[in-house]
C-alpha positions, 0 to 999 in steps of 0.5 A, a space after each residue: 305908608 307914612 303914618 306920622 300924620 295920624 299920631 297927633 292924638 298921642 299929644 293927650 299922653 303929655 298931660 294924662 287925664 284920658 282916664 278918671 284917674 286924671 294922674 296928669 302924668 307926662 307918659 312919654 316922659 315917665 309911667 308915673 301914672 295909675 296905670 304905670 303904662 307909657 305912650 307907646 303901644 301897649 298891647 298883650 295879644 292881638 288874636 281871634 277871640 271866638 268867646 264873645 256874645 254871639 252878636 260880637 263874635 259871629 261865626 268867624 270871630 272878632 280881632 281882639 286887641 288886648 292892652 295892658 296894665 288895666 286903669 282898674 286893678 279888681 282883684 279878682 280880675 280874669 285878665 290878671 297876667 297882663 292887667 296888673 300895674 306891678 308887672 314889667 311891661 316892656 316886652 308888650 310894647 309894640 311898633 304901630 307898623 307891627 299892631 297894624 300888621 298883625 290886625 290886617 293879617 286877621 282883617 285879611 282873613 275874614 274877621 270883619 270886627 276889631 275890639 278894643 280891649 281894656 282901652 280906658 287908659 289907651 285911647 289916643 293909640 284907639 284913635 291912631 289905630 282906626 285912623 291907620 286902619 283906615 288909610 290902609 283901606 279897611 272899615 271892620 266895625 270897631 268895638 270899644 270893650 272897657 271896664 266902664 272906668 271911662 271919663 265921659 268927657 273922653 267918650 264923647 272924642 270918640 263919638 263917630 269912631 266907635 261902632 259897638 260900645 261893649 262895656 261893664 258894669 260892676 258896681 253900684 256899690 262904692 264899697 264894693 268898688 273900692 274893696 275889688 277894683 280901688 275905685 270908690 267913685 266907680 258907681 258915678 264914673 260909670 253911670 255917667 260913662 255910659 250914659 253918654 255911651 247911650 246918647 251916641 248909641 241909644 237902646 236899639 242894636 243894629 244887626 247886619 244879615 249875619 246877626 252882628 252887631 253894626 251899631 249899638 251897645 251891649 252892657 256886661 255885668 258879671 254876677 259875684 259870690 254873695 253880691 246879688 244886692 249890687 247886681 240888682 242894684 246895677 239891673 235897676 240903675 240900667 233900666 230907670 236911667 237908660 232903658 230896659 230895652 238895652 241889651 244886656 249880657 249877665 254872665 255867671 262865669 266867675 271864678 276866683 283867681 289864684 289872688 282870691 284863692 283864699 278870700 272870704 267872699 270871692 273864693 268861690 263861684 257864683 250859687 244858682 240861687 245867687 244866678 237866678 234871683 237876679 235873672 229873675 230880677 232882670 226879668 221883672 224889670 222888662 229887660 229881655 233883651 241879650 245873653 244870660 249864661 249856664 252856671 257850668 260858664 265858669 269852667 270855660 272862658 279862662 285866658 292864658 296869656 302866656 300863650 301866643 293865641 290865650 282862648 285856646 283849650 
C-alpha cells in the first residue's frame, strides 16, 4: 500500500511547536529541539505490555508503542534507557512499513488496544499511524498515555482519533516541576491539558463486555518520597476542576533510578504513612473511582529496554 497520502501531518514537524516547549524547531532539518528528536519514527519498542491497569491491559495485553526522547526530562524517570535527550537515537529510528508491521503482527494475534507512549513530542507520527492502521483495516481502540506536558491546543487535533486519554499528573508544585522534570509551568500546562482531555472524555469510563476500556480517561499520579503535600494538592485539583467521579490510579511503585541513587529526597521509596495520607485524602474527597497499588509495587514494574520485550522478568 502507498502510504504517502497519510504523511501529511509530518508538515507540523517544519515549525515544531506540538509541545509546550514551542522550540519551533525545523525537525526534518535538524534535532535542534528540546527533545532533540527528528520527524522520523522514533520508536524504542513495540510490544505486549501486560502491567497496565486492568481496564488498559485486559486479559491479552495492550500493543505498546514506546517513543523516545521524552519532552520531560524527570530525573527520576523509570523509562530513563530511551527517555533521555543525551542519548544517540539512530538506532531507534524505524520505517513506517516496519512500525506498522510490528503493531499488526501483535493486532493479528488478538491484542485489541495500541497505546501511545510518551507521544507529546510525536503526535504528527500518532496521527499517520492510526491513519495507516486504519487503512490496512484495523479499529483497536488507541490509548494516548502521556506525561501530561501536552499543549491543549494540539489535544484538541486529536479529538475523535483518540479512545482513552491515559495521562500523568505530577505536580502542583512548580518548584517540584522544575527541580524533577525542568518544567516550571508543568502545573498550568497540565491542568490546562487535561482539562481539555475531559471535555473530549468527561468523567465516565466506558467499558466493553470484558471490563476494558472503550472510551474515556484514566489519570495516574505517582506518589514521591516526602511529597505527599503535591500529591494531595494534584487530588483536589482533579476533584474541584474536573470531577471526583474521574478514575484515578494512585500508584506507590516508585523507585529511585541509579541517577537518583544518592538524592536527599528520591533515594528511597515511597512510606506507607506517605501511602496512606493520600489515599485516605483521595477517600475523602469522594473519589472512589480507579486503582490504588500495594506498597510491595515498587519491586515490580521495572523495564529493561535493552531487551527485545522490556516487561519481561
Amino acid at each position: 500500500m502507498d502510504f504517502r497520502p497519510f504523511m501529511e501531518p509530518l508538515g507540523e514537524l517544519r515549525d515544531c511547536a506540538i509541545c509546550p516547549r514551542q522550540c519551533h524547531a525545523d525537525r526534518f532539518e535538524t534535532k535542534s529541539g528540546y527533545c532533540r528528536s527528528g520527524a522520523g519514527f522514533n520508536i524504542s519498542s513495540v510490544c505486549i505490555h501486560r502491567g497496565e491497569e486492568p481496564a488498559i491491559s485486559g486479559r491479552e495485553g495492550i500493543c505498546n508503542i514506546f517513543f523516545t526522547n521524552c519532552n520531560l526530562q524527570c530525573i527520576y524517570c523509570q523509562n530513563w534507557q530511551i527517555s533521555k535527550v543525551s542519548h544517540d537515537r539512530r538506532d531507534t529510528e524505524l520505517e513506517l512499513e516496519e512500525v506498522l508491521r510490528q503493531i499488526t503482527a501483535i493486532l493479528d494475534s488478538g491484542v485489541r488496544r495500541v497505546g501511545f507512549v510518551s507521544p507529546s513530542h510525536f503526535i504528527p507520527q500518532v496521527k499517520v499511524i492510526i491513519r495507516c492502521i486504519h487503512a490496512l483495516g484495523y479499529r483497536p481502540v488507541w490509548v494516548f498515555n502521556t506525561n501530561g506536558y501536552d499543549r491543549a491546543e494540539t489535544l484538541r487535533s486529536l479529538e475523535g482519533m483518540i479512545h482513552v486519554y491515559l495521562p500523568d499528573l505530577k505536580y502542583m508544585d512548580t518548584g517540584l516541576a522544575s527541580a524533577y522534570s525542568d518544567a516550571v509551568d508543568y502545573p498550568s500546562v497540565a491542568g490546562a491539558a487535561l482539562k481539555e482531555m475531559f471535555r473530549q472524555k468527561g468523567a465516565a469510563l466506558h467499558l466493553a463486555e470484558d471490563g476494558t476500556a472503550e472510551s474515556g480517561i484514566i489519570v495516574r499520579h505517582l506518589v514521591l518520597p516526602g511529597q505527599t503535600e503535591n500529591s494531595i494538592a494534584v487530588l483536589r485539583f482533579l476533584a474541584r476542576e474536573l470531577s471526583p467521579a474521574i478514575h484515578i490510579s494512585l500508584m506507590s511503585q516508585y523507585y529511585p533510578t541509579p541517577a537518583v541513587s544518592c538524592h536527599p529526597e528520591l533515594k528511597r521509596t515511597v512510606r506507607k504513612t506517605e501511602y496512606e495520607r493520600v489515599v485516605s485524602e483521595m477517600e475523602e474527597l469522594g473519589m472512589h473511582r480507579g486503582w490504588i497499588q500495594e506498597l510491595e509495587s515498587s519491586g515490580h514494574y521495572r523495564p529493561d529496554f535493552d531487551k527485545i520485550h522490556p516487561f519481561d522478568g
